[in-house]
C-alpha positions as CSV (number, residue, x, y, z in Angstrom):
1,X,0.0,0.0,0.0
2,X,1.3,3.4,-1.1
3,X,0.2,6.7,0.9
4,X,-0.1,10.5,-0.2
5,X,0.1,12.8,2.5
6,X,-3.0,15.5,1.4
7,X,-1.8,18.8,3.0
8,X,-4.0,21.7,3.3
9,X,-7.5,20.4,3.3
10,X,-8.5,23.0,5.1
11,X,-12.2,22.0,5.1
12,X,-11.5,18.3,6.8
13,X,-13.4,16.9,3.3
14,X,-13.3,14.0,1.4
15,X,-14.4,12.5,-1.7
16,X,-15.7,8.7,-3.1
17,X,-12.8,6.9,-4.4
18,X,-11.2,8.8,-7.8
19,X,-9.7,6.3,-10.4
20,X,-7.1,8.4,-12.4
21,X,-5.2,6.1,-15.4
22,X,-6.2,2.9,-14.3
23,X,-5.4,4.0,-10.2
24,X,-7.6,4.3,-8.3
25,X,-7.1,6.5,-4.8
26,X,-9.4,6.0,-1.2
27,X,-9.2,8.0,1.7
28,X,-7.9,6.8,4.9
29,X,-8.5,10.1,6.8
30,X,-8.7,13.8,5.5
31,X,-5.3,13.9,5.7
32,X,-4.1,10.7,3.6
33,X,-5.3,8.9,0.0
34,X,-3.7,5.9,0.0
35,X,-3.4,3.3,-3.0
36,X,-3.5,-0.4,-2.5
37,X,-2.9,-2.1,-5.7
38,X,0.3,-4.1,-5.7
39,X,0.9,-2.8,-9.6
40,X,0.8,0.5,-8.7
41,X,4.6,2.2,-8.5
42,X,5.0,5.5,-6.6
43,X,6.4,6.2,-10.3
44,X,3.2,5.4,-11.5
45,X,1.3,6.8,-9.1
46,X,3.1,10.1,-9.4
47,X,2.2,9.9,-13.1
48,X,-1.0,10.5,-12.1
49,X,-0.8,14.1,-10.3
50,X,-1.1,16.4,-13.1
51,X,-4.8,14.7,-13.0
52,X,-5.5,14.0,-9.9
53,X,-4.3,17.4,-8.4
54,X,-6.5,20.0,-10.3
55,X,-9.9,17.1,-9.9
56,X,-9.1,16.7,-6.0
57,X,-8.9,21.1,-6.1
58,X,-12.1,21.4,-7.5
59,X,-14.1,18.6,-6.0
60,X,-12.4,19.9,-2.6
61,X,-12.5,23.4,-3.3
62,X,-9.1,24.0,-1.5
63,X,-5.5,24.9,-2.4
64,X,-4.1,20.8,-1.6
65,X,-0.4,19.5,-1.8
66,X,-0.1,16.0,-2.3
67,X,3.2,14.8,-0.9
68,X,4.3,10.9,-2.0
69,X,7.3,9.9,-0.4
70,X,9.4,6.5,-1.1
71,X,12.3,5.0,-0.1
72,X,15.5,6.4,-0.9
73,X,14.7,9.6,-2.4
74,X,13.5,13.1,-1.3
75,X,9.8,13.7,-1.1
76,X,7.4,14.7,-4.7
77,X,6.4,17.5,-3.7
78,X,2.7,19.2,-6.1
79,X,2.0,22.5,-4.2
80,X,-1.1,23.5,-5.0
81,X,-1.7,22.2,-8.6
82,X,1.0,25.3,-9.5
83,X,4.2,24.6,-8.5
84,X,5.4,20.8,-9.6
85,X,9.0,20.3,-7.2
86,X,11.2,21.5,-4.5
87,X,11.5,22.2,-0.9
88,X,9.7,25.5,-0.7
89,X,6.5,27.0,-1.7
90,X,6.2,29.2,-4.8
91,X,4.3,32.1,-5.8
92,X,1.2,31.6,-8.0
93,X,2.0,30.9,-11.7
94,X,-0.7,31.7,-13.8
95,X,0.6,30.0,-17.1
96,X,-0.6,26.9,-15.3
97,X,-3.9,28.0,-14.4
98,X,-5.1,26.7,-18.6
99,X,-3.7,23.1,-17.8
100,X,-5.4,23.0,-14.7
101,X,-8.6,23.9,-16.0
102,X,-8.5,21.5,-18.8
103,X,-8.1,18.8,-16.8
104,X,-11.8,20.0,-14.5
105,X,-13.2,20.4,-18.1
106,X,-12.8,16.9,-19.3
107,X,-12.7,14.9,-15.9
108,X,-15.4,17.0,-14.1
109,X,-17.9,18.8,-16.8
110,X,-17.6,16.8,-19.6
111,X,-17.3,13.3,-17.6
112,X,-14.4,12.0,-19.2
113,X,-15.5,12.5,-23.2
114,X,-13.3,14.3,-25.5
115,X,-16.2,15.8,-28.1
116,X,-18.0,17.0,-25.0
117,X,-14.5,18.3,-23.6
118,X,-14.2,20.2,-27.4
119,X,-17.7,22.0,-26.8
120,X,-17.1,23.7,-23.6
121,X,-13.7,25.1,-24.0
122,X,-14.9,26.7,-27.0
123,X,-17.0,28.5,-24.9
124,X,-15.3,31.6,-23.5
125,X,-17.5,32.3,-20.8
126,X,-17.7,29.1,-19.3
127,X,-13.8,29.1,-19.4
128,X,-13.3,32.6,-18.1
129,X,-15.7,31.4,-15.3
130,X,-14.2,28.5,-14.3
131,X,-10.8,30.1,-14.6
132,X,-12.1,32.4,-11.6
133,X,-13.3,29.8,-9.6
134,X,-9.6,28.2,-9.6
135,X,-8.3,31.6,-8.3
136,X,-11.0,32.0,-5.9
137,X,-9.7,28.3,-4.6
138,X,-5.9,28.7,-5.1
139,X,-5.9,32.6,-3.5
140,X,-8.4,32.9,-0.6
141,X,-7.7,36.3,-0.3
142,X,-9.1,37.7,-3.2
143,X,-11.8,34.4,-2.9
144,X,-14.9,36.4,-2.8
145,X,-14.0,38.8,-6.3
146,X,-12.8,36.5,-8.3
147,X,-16.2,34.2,-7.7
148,X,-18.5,37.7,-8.4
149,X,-16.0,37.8,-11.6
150,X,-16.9,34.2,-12.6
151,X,-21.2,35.0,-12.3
152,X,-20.6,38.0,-14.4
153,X,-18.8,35.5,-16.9
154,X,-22.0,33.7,-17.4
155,X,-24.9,36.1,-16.5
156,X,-23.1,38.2,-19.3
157,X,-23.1,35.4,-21.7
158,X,-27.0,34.7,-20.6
159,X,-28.1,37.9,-21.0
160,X,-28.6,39.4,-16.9
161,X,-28.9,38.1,-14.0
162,X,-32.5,37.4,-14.9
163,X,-31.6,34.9,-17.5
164,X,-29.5,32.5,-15.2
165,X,-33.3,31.1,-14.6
166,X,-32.7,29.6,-18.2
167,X,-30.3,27.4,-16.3
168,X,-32.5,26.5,-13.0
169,X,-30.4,28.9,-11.0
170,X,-32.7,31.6,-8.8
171,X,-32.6,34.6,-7.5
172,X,-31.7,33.8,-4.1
173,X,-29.6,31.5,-4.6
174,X,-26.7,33.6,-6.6
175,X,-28.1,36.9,-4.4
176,X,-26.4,34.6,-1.3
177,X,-23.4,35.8,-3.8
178,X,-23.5,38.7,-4.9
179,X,-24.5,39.9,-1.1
180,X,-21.5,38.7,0.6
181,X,-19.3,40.0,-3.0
182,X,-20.7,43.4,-2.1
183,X,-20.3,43.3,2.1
184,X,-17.5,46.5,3.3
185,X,-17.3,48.4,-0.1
186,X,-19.3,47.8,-3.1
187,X,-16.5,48.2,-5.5
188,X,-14.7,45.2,-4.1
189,X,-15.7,42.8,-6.5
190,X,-13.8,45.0,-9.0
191,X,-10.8,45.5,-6.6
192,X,-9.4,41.8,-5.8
193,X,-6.2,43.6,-3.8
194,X,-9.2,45.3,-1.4
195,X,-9.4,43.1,1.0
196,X,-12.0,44.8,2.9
197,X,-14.9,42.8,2.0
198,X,-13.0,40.0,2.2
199,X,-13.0,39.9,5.8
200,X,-16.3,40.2,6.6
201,X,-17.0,36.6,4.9
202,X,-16.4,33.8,7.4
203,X,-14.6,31.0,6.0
204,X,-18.0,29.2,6.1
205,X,-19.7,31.3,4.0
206,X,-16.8,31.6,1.9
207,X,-17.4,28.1,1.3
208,X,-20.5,28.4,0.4
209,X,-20.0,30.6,-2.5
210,X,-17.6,28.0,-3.5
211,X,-19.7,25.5,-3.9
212,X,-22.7,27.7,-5.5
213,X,-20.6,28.8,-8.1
214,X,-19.5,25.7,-9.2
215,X,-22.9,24.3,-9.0
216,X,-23.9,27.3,-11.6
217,X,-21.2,26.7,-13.5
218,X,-21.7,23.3,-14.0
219,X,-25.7,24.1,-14.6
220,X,-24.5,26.7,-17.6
221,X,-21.7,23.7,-18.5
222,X,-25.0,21.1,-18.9
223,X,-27.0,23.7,-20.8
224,X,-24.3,24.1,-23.8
């Protein structure tokens, strides 16, 4: 059995069993994926980050760092889904946020199909939006705008915020949203580096527009 130390989980969450290239990855704890067929190498198994990272982000919504260590060597090190080795963490690099966001469109919206997988990243809204939404996750300082940025992504595409009922999304439900985007200053949806706002969200409801979000975006993702 092979175990990958999950560090910063920061919501204590876990998911059903995720099968990435043939290997498939159960939870111990919150803390710990661990992988018990005797086929699987820790070089296979680290052939399978570049997957499993960005799907365990977005089904966690939290900035994780898998950590696989064998015998003999230093630890693999994946911080965040950003930064790929070495001893000390690394300032975001936005050049990776397209690969990571790939990898959500296949595994996550388009279930693993190619031609689906070719629809929505022709889409520019749906991609701008979920580009937010991995900002939102991988910078919880600026979580609040960048989520506000990924709604305007679609209801602009849609037509207002009106026409996200073409989608099944109500009122209330992206007002939970746009309230808590426009709590301390109204501009700070438009001024990520105004943390402000930011402050007044409790990590719980910070959450929560996580998760509503992606549930829109995912509606909007069904509906092309």
């Amino acid at each position: 059995m092979v175990s990958i130390e999950v560090r910063g989980n920061i919501h204590g969450a876990t998911t059903p069993p995720i099968t990435v290239c043939g290997v498939t990855f159960r939870w111990s704890e919150a803390s710990t994926l661990v992988v018990e067929s005797p086929t699987a190498t820790p070089a296979i198994i680290e052939s399978t980050f570049p997957e499993l990272l960005p799907t365990l982000l977005y089904r966690l919504m939290a900035p994780i760092q898998l950590y696989l260590s064998t015998p003999g060597r230093a630890d693999i090190i994946l911080r965040d889904p950003r930064v790929f080795h070495g001893p000390e963490p690394m300032s975001a690099t936005w050049s990776d946020i397209p690969s990571i966001r790939d990898v959500i469109v296949e595994r996550e919206l388009a279930s693993g199909s190619g031609m689906r997988a070719q629809v929505l990243r022709a889409n520019i809204p749906l991609i701008y939006a979920l580009e937010h939404l991995i900002r939102a996750i991988l910078l919880p300082g600026s979580c609040i705008p960048e989520l506000y940025k990924a709604l305007e992504s679609i209801k602009n595409a849609l037509g207002g915020w009106l026409a996200l009922s073409k989608i099944g999304v109500t009122k209330s439900y992206v007002d939970y949203v746009k309230t808590r985007a426009n709590l301390g200053t109204t501009d700070e949806r438009h001024a990520p580096s105004d943390l402000g706002a930011v402050t007044s969200v409790s990590t719980q409801e910070k959450r929560e527009c996580m998760s509503r979000v992606r549930t829109i975006i995912e509606s909007y993702a069904g509906s092309l």
